[in-house]
C-alpha positions in Angstrom: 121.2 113.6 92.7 122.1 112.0 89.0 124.4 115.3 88.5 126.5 114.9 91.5 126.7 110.5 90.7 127.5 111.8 87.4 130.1 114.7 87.9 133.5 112.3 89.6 132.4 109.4 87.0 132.6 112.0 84.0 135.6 113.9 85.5 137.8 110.4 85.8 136.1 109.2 82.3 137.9 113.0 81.0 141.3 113.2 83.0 141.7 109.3 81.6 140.8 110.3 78.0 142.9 113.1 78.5 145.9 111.3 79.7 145.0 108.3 77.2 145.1 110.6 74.3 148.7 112.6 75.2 150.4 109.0 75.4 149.3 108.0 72.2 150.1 111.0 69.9 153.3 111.4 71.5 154.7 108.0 73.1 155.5 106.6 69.3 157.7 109.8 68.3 159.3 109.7 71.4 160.2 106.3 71.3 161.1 106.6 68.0 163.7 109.7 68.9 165.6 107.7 71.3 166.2 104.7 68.9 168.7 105.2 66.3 167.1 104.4 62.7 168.8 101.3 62.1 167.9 99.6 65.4 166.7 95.9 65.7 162.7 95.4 65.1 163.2 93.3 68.5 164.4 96.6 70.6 161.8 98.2 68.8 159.2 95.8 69.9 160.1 95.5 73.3 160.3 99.3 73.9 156.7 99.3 72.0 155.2 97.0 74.9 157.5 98.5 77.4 155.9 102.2 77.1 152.5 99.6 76.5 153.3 98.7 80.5 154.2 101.7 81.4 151.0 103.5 80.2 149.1 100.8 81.8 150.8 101.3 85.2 150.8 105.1 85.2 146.8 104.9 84.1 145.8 102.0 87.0 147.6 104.5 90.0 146.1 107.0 88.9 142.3 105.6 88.2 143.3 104.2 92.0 143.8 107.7 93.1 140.4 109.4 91.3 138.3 106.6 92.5 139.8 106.5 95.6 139.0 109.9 96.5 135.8 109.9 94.8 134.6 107.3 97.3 135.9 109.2 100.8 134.1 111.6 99.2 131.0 109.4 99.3 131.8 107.8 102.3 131.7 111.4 103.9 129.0 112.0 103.0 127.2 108.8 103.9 128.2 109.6 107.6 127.2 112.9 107.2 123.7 111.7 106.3 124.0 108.7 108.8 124.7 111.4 111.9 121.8 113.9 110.3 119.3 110.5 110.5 120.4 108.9 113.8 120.2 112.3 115.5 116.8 114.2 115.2 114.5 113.5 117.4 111.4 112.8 115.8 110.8 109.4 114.6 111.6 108.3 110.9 110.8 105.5 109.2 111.9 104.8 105.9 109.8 102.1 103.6 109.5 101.1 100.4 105.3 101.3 98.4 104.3 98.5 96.3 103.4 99.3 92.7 100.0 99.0 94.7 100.5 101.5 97.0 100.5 99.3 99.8 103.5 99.6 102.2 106.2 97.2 101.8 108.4 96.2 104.8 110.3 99.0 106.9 113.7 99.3 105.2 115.3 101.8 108.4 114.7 103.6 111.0 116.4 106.0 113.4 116.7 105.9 116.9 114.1 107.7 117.8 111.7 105.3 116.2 113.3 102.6 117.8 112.8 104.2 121.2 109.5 105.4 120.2 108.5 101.3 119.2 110.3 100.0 121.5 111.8 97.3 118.7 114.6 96.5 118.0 115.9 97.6 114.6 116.3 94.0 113.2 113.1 93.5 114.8 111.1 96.2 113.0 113.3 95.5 109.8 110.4 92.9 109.6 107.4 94.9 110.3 105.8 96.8 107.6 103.8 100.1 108.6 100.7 98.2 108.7 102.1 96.0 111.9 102.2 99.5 113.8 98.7 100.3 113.4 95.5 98.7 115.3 93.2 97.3 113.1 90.4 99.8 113.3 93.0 102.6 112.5 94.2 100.7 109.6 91.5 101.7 107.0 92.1 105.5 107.5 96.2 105.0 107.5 95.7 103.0 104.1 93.7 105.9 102.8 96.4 108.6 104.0 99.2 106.3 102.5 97.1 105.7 99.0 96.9 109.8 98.8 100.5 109.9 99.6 101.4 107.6 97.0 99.1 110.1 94.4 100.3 113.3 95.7 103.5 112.4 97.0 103.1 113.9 100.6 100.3 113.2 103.1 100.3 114.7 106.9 97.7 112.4 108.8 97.1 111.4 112.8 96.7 108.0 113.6 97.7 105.5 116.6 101.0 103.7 116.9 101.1 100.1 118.6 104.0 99.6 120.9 106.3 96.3 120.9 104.9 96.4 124.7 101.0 96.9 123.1 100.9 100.8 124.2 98.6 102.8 122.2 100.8 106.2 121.5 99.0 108.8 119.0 101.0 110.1 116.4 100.9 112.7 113.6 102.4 111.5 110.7 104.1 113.8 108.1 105.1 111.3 104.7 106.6 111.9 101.4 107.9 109.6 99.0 111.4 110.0 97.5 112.4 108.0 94.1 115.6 106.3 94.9 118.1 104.9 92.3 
């Protein structure tokens, strides 16, 4: 993940130095090839900050342009992701652990979870994954949920509580993910 967040900031940070560089070694000379040699220190000024402007305009369109298409790109891919999420049909939840290992409040979820609860996704925004559970299945979750903070994975059945109070079994298959 870092080398592709890394790759378009590098390659503007590059074409910029690039383009930084050429202007400096050889905007002076030209400059100083179109004046004559006996030329007011005033012309000479105001070309000085002129090509100054101009390198500053030239530079901001096209940082515009490289950013700019570095963020469709992102945007792309977000709705990739976004159509891959909303469009399986087993349920995902996506929470964040404590530094406890307890979970922390549901942070998304995808349609089919939605269905499956029958919440509503502001509504289960404010659940955690312990709200989901009946009380006498929340021991055994807690444990499933401390090894999957340890090992990173943890496949486990357990009961899910409807908005409505349904009791639907469920298998749960969990990993955790570092984000950021």
């Amino acid at each position: 993940m870092k080398e592709s967040v890394n790759r378009p900031a590098l390659r503007i940070a590059v074409i910029y130095a690039a383009a930084a560089s050429l202007w400096i070694l050889t905007s002076d000379w030209l400059l100083f090839g179109l004046l004559s040699p006996g030329e007011h220190v005033a012309k000479i000024t105001l070309s000085s900050v002129s090509k100054g402007l101009f390198f500053v305009t030239v530079t901001s369109v096209a940082l515009y342009g490289l950013v700019r298409a570095s963020i469709r790109r992102i945007y792309r891919a977000e709705s990739r992701m976004h159509l891959l999420f909303s469009s399986i049909n087993d349920s995902i939840f996506l929470f964040q652990m404590t530094e406890e290992g307890l979970p922390g409040p549901f942070l998304d979820a995808n349609e089919s979870a939605l269905r499956e609860t029958g919440y509503s996704h502001d509504a289960l925004l404010r659940l955690t994954p312990a709200d989901l559970v009946p009380a006498r299945e929340r021991p055994a979750a807690l444990r499933a949920l401390e090894r999957l903070w340890r090992e990173g994975d943890a496949v486990f059945e357990t009961v899910l509580v409807r908005r409505s109070g349904e009791e639907l079994p469920v298998e749960v298959c969990a990993r955790t993910e570092r984000v950021g």
